[in-house]
C-alpha positions in Angstrom: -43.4 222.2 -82.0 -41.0 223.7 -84.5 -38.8 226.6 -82.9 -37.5 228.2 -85.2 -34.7 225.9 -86.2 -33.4 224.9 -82.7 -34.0 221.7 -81.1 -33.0 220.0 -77.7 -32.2 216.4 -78.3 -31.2 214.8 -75.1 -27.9 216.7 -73.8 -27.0 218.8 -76.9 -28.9 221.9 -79.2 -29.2 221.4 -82.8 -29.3 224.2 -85.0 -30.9 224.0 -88.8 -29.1 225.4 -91.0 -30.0 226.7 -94.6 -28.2 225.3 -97.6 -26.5 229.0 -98.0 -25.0 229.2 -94.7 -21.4 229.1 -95.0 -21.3 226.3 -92.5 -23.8 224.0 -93.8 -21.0 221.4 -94.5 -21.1 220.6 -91.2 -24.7 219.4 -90.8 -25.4 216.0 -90.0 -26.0 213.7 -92.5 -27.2 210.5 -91.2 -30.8 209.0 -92.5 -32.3 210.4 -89.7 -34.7 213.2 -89.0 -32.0 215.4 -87.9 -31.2 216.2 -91.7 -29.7 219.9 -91.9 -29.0 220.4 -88.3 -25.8 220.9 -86.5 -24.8 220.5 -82.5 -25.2 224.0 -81.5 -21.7 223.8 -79.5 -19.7 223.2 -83.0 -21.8 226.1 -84.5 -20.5 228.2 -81.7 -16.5 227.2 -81.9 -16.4 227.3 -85.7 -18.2 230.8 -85.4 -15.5 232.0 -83.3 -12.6 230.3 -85.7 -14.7 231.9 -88.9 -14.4 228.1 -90.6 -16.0 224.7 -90.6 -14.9 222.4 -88.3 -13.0 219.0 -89.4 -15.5 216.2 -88.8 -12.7 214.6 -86.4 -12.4 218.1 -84.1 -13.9 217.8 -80.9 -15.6 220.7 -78.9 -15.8 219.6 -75.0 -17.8 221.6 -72.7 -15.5 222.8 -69.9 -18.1 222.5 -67.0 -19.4 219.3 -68.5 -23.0 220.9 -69.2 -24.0 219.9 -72.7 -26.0 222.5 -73.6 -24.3 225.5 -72.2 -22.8 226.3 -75.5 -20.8 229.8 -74.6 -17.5 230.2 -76.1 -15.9 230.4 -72.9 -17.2 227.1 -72.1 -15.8 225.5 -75.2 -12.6 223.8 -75.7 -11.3 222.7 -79.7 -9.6 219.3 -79.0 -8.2 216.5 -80.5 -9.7 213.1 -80.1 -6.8 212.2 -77.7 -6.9 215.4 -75.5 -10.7 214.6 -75.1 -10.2 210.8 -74.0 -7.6 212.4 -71.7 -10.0 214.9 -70.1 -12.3 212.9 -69.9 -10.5 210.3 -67.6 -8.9 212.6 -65.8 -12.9 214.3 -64.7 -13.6 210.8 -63.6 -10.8 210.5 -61.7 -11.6 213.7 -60.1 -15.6 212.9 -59.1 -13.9 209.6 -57.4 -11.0 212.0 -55.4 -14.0 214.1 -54.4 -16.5 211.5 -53.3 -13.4 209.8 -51.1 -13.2 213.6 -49.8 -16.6 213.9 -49.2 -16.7 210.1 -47.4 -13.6 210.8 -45.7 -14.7 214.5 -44.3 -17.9 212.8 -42.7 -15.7 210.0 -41.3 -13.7 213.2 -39.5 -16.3 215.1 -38.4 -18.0 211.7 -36.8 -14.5 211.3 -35.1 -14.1 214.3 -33.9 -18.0 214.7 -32.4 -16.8 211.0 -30.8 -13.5 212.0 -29.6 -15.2 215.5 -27.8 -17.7 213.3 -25.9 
């Protein structure tokens, strides 16, 4: 089911690349069967910067979709800045389920307290 060089592994795109592209250093090149393809979403940011990405530059998706790879929904971060991001969304789905718990809680007081 070959489509024309772009697969769906999981959460991310892969694109193949040719050995001519100018960004065909950045394919993967682990034993696997993913040999001359690259995440879609580095593709896309090292387009936009007209060079290859550094193996240690990370592209986060802004809206946490993995394979909504629009430039608008890419971010070029360091390591750190990703591990920071990242806790910091977690610590946001926990603010907003206590929200979500503690709006419900509310409204049950309130239907209570109109009885």
């Amino acid at each position: 089911m070959w489509a024309g060089g772009r697969i769906h592994n999981r959460q991310y795109i892969m694109i193949r690349l040719h050995s001519d592209s100018p960004f065909y250093p950045m394919v993967i090149t682990t034993n696997n069967s993913y040999g001359g393809y690259v995440l879609e979403h580095r593709l896309v940011m090292a387009g936009s910067l007209n060079r290859c990405l550094k193996p240690w530059e990370i592209v986060h998706h802004k809206n946490g979709i993995k394979d909504d790879n629009r430039l608008e929904n890419l971010q070029l971060v360091s390591d750190d800045e990703h591990k920071q991001i990242t806790l910091l969304e977690k610590h946001i789905e926990k603010l907003e389920l206590i929200i979500a718990k503690l709006e419900i809680e509310n409204k049950s007081l309130l239907e209570n307290h109109a009885i």
